[in-house]
N, C-alpha and C positions, 0 to 999 in steps of 0.2 A: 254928214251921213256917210257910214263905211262902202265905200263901191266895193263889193265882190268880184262882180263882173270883171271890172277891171284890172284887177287882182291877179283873176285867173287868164285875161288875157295877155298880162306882162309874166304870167310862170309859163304861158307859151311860147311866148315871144322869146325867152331866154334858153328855152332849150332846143331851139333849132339848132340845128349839126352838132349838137354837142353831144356827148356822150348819154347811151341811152336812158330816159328820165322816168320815174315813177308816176305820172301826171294824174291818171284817173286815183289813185289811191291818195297825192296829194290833197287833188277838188274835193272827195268827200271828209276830208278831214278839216277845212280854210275857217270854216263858220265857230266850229267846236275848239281851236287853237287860238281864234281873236276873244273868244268867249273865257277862256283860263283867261289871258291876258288880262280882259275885261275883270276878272274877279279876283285875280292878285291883289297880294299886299306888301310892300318893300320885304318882306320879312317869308313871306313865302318862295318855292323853287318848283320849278316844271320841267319834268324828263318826259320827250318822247320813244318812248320805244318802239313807236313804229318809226324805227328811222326813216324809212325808204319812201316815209310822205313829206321830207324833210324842206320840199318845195315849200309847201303852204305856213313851215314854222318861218322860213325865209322872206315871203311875202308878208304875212304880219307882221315881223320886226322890222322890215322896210318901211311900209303904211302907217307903222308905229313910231318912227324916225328915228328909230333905235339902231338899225345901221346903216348904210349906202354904199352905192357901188351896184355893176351888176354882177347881182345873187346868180346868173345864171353860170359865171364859170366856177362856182364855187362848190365844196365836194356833195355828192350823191346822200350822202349821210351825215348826219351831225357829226361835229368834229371839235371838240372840245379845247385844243389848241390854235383852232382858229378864229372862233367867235366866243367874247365873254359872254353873251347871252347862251351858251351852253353848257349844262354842267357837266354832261356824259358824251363822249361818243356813242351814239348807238347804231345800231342796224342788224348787229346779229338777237335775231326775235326770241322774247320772251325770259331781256335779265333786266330790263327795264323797270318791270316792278321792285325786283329784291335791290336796285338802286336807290329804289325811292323808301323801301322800307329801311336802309342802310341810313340814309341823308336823316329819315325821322326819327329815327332812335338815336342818333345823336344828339340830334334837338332835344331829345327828351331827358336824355341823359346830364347832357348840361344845362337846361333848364330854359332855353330859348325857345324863342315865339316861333310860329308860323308853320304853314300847312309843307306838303307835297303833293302836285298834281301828275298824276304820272297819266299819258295817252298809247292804249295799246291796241292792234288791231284785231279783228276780231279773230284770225286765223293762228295769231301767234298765243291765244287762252289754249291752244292744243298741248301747248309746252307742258310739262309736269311745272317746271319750276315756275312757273305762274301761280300756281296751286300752292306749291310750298311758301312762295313769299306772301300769298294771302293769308295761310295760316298763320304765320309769323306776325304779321301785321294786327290780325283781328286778335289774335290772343294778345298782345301787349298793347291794344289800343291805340295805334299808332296814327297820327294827323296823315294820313294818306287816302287823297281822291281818287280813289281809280276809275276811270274812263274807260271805256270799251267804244272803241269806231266801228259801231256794230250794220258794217255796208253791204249787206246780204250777200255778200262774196263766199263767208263758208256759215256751216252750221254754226251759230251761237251756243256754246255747250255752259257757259255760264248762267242759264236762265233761273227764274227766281229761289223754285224748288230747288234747284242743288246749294243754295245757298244757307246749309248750314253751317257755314262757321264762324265758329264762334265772335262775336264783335261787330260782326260785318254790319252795315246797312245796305236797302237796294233799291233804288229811281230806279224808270224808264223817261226819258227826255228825248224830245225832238233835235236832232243833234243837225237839226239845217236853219235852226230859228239862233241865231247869237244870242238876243236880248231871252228867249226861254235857257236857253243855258245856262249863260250869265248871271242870271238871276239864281237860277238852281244853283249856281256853284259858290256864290259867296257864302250863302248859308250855312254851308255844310262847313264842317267838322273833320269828322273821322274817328273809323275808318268806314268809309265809304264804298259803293261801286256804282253806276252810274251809266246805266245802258244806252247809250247815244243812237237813236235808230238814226242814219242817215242814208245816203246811196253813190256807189262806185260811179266815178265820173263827172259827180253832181257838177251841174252848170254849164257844162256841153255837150249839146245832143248828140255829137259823133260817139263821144266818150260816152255817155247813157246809151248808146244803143249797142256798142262792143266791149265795156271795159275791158276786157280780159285780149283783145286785138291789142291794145294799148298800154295794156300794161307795163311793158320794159321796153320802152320805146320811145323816142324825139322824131319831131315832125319832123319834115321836108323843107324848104323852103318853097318847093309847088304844093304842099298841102293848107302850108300855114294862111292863108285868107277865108280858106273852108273852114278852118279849124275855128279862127276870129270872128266868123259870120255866127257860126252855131254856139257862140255863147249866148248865155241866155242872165 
């Protein structure tokens, strides 16, 4: 059985005195990042474009024993020259998508298999070019999952009704349950969208009751046992 918990209590433990860490945006994203994993196929690829929760991709591919080491001096953002489990650099919000519709038209082009799951936050849907890579995607029918880490942090402006374009499909999923994700995400196709409702900080009560205190921030090492108690 996947410990969470513990998960999130080794992305605390690794960013004490290090450089300031994303943690509350990470936690809400851990469940819905083991969940792609979960519904991968050799043949498919996953870009997060929310870099800056790039903790929680970290933690999965450790639990996953896909790499080692501690993740915690490792960079704030994916880094694509330093882990083969990355295919992009990301972190500047909202080119994430048109990466993944890039990687899928190639697949399509030369007539190979498999999906792309791309994970975006829900602040960085403000971007126009999110919008324009969705067009692109649903008019050419493109194998692309799009995920929304939808952690009531900003207005959700992607809701159903504005979802007319053309191709699209659109879930709403429990994006704190793996196995309901999971399950949602093998099925699918493309192109998709895929509204994760989840919550900033999820799994520790400091972090649920200020995310936005914690946002760009590393513990102490006088905070870090408060921090380890209130996981939950």
């Amino acid at each position: 059985m996947t410990d969470f918990s513990e998960m999130r209590r080794e992305m605390i433990r690794t960013t004490v005195g290090k450089p300031a860490a994303h943690l509350p945006s990470a936690f809400s994203i851990l469940e819905i990042v083991w969940s792609i994993y979960e519904a991968m196929t050799p043949d498919d690829r996953f870009i997060l474009s929310k870099g800056h929760g790039v903790l929680a991709l970290y933690a999965v591919l450790k639990a996953r024993g896909q790499v080692d080491g501690d993740y915690g001096s490792w960079p704030g953002h994916p880094d694509a020259r330093l882990l083969p489990h990355v295919a992009f650099s990301t972190g500047s919000l909202g080119h994430g998508l048109a990466l993944a519709a890039g990687v899928t038209l190639g697949k399509k082009l030369k007539s190979e298999p498999g999906r792309v799951f791309c994970l975006l936050g829900d602040g960085e849907c403000m971007e126009g070019s999110v919008w324009e890579a969705m067009q692109l995607i649903g008019k050419r029918g493109l194998r692309v999952i799009t995920i929304i880490d939808n952690n009531r942090t900003h207005p959700f402006i992607l809701p159903r009704g504005c979802l007319s374009i053309e191709g699209y499909g659109y879930i709403e999923e429990d994006g704190t349950s793996f196995e309901k994700m999971a399950s949602t995400l093998k099925n699918l196709t493309g192109p998709w969208l895929v509204n994760a409702h989840s919550k900033k900080g999820r799994g520790c009560k400091i972090f649920e009751a200020d995310p936005e205190a914690w946002h760009h921030r590393s513990p102490t090492e006088a905070e870090l046992p408060g921090l380890l108690e209130a996981v939950t």
